[in-house]
C-alpha positions as CSV (number, residue, x, y, z in Angstrom):
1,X,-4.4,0.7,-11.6
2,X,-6.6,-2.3,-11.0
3,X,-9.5,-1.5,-8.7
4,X,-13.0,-0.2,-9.1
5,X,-13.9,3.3,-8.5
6,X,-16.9,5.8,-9.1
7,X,-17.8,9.0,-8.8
8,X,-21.3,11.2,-9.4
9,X,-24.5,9.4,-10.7
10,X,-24.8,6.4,-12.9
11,X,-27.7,4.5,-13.8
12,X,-28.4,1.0,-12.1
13,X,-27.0,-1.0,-15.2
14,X,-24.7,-0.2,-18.0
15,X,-26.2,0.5,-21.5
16,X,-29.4,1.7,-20.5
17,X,-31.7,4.9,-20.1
18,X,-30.4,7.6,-18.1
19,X,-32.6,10.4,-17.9
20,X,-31.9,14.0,-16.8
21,X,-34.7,15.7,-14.8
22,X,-35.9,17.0,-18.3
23,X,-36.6,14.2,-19.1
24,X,-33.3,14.3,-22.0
25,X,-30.7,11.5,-22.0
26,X,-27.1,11.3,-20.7
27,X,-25.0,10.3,-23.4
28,X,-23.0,7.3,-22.3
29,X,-19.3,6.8,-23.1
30,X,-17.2,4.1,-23.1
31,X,-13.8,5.1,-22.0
32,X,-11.6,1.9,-22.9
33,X,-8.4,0.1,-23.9
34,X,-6.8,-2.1,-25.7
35,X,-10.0,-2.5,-27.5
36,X,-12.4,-4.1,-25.8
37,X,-9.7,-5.9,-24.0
38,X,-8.4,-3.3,-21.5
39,X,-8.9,-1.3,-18.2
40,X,-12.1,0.9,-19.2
41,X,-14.6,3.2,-17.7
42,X,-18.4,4.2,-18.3
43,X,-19.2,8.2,-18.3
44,X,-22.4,9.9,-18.8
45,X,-22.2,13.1,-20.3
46,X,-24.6,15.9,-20.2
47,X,-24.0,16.3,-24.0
48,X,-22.3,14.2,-27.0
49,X,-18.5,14.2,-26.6
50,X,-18.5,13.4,-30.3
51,X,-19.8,17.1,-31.3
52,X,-16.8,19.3,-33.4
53,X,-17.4,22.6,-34.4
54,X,-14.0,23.3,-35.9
55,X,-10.1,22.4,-36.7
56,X,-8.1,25.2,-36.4
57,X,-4.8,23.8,-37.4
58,X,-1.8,22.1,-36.3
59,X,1.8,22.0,-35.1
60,X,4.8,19.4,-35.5
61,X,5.8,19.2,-31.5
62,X,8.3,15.8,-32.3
63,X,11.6,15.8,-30.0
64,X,14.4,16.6,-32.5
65,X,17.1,14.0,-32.3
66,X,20.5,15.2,-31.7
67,X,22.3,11.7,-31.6
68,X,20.7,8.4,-33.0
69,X,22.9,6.5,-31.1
70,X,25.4,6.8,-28.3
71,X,27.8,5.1,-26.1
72,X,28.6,7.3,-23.7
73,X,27.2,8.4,-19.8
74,X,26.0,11.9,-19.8
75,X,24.3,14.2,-17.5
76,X,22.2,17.0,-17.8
77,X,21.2,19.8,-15.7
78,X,17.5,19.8,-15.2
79,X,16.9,23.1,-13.8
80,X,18.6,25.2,-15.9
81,X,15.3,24.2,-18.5
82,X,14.3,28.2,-18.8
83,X,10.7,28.2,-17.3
84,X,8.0,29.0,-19.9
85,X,4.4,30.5,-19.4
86,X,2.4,28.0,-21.2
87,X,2.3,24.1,-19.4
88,X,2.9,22.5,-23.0
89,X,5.4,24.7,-24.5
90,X,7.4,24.2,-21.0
91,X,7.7,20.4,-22.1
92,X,11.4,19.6,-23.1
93,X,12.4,16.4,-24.2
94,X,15.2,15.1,-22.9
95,X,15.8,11.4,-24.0
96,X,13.9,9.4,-26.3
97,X,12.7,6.2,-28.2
98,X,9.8,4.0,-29.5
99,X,9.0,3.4,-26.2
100,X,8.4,6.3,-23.9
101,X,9.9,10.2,-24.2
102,X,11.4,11.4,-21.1
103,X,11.2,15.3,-20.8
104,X,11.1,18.4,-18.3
105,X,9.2,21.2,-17.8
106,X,9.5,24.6,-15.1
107,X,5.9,26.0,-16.3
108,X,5.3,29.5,-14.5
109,X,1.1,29.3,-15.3
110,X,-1.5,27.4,-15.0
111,X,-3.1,25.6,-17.6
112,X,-6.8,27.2,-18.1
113,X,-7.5,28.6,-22.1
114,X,-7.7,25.1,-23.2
115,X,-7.6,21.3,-22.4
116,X,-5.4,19.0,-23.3
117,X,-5.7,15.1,-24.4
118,X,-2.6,13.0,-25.4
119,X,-3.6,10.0,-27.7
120,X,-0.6,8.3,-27.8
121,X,0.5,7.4,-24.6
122,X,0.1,7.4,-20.9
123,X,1.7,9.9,-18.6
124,X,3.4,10.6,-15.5
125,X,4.1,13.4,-14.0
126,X,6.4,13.5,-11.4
127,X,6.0,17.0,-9.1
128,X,9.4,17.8,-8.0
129,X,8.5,21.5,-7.0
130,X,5.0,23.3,-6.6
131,X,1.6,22.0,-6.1
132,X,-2.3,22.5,-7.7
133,X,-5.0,20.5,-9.1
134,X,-5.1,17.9,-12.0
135,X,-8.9,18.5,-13.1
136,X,-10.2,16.0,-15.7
137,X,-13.4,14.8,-17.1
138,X,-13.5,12.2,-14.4
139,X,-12.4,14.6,-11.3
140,X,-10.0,16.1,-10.0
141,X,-7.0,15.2,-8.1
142,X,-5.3,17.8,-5.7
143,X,-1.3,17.2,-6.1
144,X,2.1,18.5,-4.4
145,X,5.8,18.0,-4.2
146,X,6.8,13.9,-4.5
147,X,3.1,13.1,-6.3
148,X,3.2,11.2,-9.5
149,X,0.5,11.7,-11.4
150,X,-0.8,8.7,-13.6
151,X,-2.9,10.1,-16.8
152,X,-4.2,7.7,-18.6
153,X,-3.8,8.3,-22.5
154,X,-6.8,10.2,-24.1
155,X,-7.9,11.6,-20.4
156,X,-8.9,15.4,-21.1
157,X,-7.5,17.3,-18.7
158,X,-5.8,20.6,-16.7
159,X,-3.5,21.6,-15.0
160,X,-4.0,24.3,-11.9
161,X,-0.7,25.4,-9.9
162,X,-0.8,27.2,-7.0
163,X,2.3,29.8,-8.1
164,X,5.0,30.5,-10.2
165,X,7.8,28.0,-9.1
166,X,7.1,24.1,-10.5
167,X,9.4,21.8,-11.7
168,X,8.1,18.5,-13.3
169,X,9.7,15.5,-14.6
170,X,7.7,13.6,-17.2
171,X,7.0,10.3,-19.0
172,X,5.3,9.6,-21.7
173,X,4.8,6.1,-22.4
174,X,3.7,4.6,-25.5
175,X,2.6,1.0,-23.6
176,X,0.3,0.8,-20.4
177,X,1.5,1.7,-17.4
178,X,0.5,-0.8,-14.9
179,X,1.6,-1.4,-11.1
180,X,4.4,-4.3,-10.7
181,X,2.8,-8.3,-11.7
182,X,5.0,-9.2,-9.1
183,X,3.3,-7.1,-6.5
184,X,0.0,-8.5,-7.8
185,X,-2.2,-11.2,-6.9
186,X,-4.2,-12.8,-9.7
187,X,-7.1,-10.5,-9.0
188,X,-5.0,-7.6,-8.9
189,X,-4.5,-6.9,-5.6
190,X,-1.4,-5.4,-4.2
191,X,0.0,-8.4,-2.0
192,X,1.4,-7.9,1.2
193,X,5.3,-7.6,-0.1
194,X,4.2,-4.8,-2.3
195,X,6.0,-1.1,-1.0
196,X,2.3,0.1,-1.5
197,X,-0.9,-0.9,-1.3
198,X,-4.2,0.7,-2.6
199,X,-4.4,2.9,0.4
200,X,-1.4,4.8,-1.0
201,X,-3.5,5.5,-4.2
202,X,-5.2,8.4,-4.3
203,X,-7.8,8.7,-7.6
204,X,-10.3,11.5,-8.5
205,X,-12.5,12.8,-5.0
206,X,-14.2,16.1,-7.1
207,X,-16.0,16.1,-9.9
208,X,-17.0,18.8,-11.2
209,X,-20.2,18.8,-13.6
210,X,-20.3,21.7,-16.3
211,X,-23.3,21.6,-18.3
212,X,-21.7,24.3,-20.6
213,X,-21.9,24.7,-24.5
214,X,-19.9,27.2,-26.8
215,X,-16.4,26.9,-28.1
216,X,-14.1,25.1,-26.1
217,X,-10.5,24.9,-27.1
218,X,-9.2,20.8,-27.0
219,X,-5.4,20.5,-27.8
220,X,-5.1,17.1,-29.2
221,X,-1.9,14.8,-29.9
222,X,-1.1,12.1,-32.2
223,X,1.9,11.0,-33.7
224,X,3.7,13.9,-32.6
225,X,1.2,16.1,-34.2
226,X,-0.5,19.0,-31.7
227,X,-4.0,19.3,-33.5
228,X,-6.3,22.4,-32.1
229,X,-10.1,21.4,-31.9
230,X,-13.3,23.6,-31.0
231,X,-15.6,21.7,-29.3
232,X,-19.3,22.9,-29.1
233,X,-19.5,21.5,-25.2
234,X,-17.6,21.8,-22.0
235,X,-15.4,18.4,-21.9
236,X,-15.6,18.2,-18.0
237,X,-19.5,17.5,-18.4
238,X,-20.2,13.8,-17.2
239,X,-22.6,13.5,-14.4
240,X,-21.0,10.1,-13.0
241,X,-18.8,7.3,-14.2
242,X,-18.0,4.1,-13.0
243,X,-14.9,1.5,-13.7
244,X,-11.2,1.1,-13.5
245,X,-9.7,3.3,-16.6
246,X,-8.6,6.5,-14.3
247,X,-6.5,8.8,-13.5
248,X,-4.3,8.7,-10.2
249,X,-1.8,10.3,-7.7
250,X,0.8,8.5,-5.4
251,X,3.3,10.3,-3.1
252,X,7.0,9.2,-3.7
253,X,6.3,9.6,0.0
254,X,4.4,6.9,0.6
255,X,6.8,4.5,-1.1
256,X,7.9,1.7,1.7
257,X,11.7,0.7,0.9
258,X,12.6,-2.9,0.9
259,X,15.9,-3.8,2.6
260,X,18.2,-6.4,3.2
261,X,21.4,-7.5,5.2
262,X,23.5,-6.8,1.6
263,X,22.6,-4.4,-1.1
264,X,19.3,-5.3,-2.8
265,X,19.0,-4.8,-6.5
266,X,17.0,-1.8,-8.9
267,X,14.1,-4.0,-8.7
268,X,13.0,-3.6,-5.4
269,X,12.5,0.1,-6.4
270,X,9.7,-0.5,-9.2
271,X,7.4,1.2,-8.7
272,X,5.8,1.5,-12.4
273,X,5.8,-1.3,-15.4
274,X,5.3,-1.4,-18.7
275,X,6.4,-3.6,-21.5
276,X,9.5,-1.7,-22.2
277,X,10.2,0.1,-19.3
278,X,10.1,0.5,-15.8
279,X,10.3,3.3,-13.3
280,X,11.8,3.2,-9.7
281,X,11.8,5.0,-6.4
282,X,14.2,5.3,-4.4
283,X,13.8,6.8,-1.2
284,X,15.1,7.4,2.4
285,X,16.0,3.8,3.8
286,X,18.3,2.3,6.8
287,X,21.3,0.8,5.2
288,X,22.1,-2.9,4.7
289,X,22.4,-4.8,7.9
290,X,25.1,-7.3,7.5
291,X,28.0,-6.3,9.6
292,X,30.6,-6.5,6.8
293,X,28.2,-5.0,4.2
294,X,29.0,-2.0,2.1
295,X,26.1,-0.2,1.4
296,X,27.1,1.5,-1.8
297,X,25.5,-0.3,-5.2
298,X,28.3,-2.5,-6.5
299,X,29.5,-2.1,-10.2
300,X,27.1,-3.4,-12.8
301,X,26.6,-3.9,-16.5
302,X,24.1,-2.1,-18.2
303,X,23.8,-4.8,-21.1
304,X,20.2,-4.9,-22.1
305,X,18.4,-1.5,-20.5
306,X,19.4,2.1,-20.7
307,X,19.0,3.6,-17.2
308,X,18.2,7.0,-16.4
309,X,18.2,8.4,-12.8
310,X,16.4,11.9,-11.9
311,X,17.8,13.2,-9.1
312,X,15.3,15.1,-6.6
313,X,16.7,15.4,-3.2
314,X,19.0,14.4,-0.3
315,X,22.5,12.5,-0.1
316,X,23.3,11.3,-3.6
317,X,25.8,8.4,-1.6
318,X,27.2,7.1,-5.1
319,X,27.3,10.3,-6.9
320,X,29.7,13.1,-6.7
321,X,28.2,16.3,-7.3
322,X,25.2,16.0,-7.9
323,X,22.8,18.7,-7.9
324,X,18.8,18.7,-7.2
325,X,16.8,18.0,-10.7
326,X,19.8,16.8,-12.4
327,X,19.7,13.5,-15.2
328,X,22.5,11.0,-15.9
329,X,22.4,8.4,-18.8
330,X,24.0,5.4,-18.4
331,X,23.7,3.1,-21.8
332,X,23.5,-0.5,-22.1
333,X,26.6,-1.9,-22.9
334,X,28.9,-0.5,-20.7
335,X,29.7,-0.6,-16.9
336,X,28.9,1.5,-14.4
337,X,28.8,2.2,-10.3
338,X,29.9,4.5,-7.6
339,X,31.7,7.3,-7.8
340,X,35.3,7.0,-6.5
341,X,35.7,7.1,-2.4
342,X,31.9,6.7,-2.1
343,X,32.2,2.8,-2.3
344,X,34.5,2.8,0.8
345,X,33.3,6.0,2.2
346,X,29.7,4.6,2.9
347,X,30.8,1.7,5.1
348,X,29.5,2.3,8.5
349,X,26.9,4.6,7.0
350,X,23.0,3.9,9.2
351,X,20.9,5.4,6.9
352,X,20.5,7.2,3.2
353,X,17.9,10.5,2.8
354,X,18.3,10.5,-0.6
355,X,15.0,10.7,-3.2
356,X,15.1,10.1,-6.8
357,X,13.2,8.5,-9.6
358,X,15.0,5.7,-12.0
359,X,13.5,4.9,-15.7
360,X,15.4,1.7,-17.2
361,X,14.7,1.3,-20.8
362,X,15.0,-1.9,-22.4
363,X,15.5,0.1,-26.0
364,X,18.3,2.5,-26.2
365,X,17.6,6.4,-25.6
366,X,17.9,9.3,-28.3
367,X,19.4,12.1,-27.1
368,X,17.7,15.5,-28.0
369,X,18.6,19.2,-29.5
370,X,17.6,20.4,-26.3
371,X,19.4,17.8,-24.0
372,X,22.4,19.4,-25.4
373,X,22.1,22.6,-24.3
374,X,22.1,21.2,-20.8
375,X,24.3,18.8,-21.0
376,X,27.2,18.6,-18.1
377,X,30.1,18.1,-20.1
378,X,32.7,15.6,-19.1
379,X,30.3,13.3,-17.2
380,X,31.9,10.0,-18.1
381,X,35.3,11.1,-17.0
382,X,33.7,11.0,-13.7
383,X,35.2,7.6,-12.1
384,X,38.4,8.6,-12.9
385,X,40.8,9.2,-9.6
């Protein structure tokens, strides 16, 4: 997200002494990427982040691919993922590619014997149910149902709930997430079209300074690979930080539909951007206008994206049963559209309630061992009378 932000104590210019009361240094860090290129950020640590005292080993967490290739509409059933203790270990991958890896999670605790850092790619997290604190080395966020949360990749962080019950829908993107160009000026402010502005954005408030050293367990992963280091000081130890490479939340909430007389297309629902993919919102709204419209989404070719809806709440209008937390696929190269009788049955219709989040792939998906063993069988059969 493109704006400046700080937190704690920095010195009056970058790259110079910055002396504790001791009269000791802060080690400064440049938190960057794209190599020099990119969004980046300035900490000051109370001790080297660079300081490894052991590797302990390392585990193979790679989705399994159950089918390389497929040309058919599924849906899964998102809650019946079993909830699991531990926050990674709750992580199921769903769908797949090069791109990004889509995946749910019901952890039961929170995340506190050890930190985690994913090199590969950025992450959102999507809070469907529960609520807590995402603590990183750069502050802390307080989150709660409808937040995503942004993580840029190789942030340290945790994850605090507040009970038992959380559901989470996740994506991990191998490209930078950014905001929408189109909602951008050439300074990167959101314009006034934009279904958000920076208001809406809510980064780190609390940092929290721990000038701790011992062993501290980091889980680190790369390539697929879940490496265990001991560091000899408490990551979350920077004093202040200044820049624009940060974590984020913003409410699914806060997300101000655009409408029209007719149906608008998916793309008035982006809400995220990469490369490669895109992710949408789509949230309660008054109907289309016109007075001959028909508010359902006409048919429509998927020929170049994969598009993958996440159902979270309210009136599903062109669905037939369709239950909270539950996933439909919808490949490129095939057709696709309203159930039957919701097409005529929403003319007339004032206003939708429903809430979901849309991720349409220009790559085609993978689907997963695990996919399968929530898959709602007999899904593309649905359209027929």
């Amino acid at each position: 997200m493109p704006f400046y932000h700080k937190l704690g104590r920095i010195p009056e210019k970058r790259h110079t002494q910055f002396r504790k009361e001791n009269g000791e240094l802060f080690h400064e860090q440049l938190f960057g990427t794209i190599g020099f290129d990119g969004m980046s950020s300035l900490l000051y640590h109370n001790h080297p982040p660079t300081q490894v005292k052991e590797i302990k080993g390392s585990k193979d967490i790679s989705p399994e691919i159950a089918q390389h290739k497929s040309l058919q509409a599924k849906s899964f059933t998102g809650f019946n993922v079993k909830p699991t203790k531990d926050y990674l270990e709750s992580r199921v991958p769903v769908l797949v590619n090069n791109d990004c890896h889509i995946s749910l999670a019901a952890p039961l605790a929170s995340q506190e014997d050890y930190f985690y850092k994913n090199t590969d790619a950025d992450e959102v997290l999507f809070i469907h149910k529960g609520s807590g604190k995402l603590k990183t080395l750069v502050g802390n966020i307080d989150f709660e149902y409808g937040d995503y949360l942004v993580i840029p990749r190789g942030m340290i962080y945790q994850i605090t709930f507040n009970d038992e019950d959380n559901r989470l829908f996740i994506v991990e993107s191998f490209h930078p997430i950014y905001t929408p160009k189109r909602y951008r000026n050439w300074f990167g402010q959101l314009l006034e079209h934009s279904p958000f502005c920076e208001r809406d954005i809510r980064p780190p408030s609390e940092l929290e300074t721990h000038d701790e050293q011992g062993d501290f367990l980091i889980k680190i992963k790369k390539e697929g690979i879940l490496y265990d280091y001991i560091y000899a000081s408490h990551p979350f130890d920077v004093e202040g930080w200044d820049g624009y490479n940060f974590p984020y939340a913003f409410s699914i909430h806060d997300f101000e539909p655009i409408t029209g007389r007719v149906h608008q297309p998916p793309p008035v629902h982006q809400t995220f951007e990469t490369s490669a993919f895109v992710i949408c919102s789509f949230v309660p709204r008054l109907y289309d206008y016109h007075p001959k419209s028909i508010p359902a989404p006409y048919n429509h070719s998927n020929i170049d994206s994969d598009e993958v809806l996440y159902y979270v709440d309210g009136d599903f209008m062109s669905r037939n049963n369709i239950e909270k937390g539950q996933i439909t696929l919808h490949p490129g190269g095939i057709p696709h559209g309203p159930h039957p009788g919701t097409y005529e049955g929403s003319i007339g219709k004032k206003e939708t309630l429903e809430l979901a989040v849309m991720v349409d792939t220009f790559k085609p998906l993978k689907v997963t061992k695990q996919a399968l063993e929530i898959e709602a069988k007999g899904y593309h059969k649905s359209w027929i009378h």
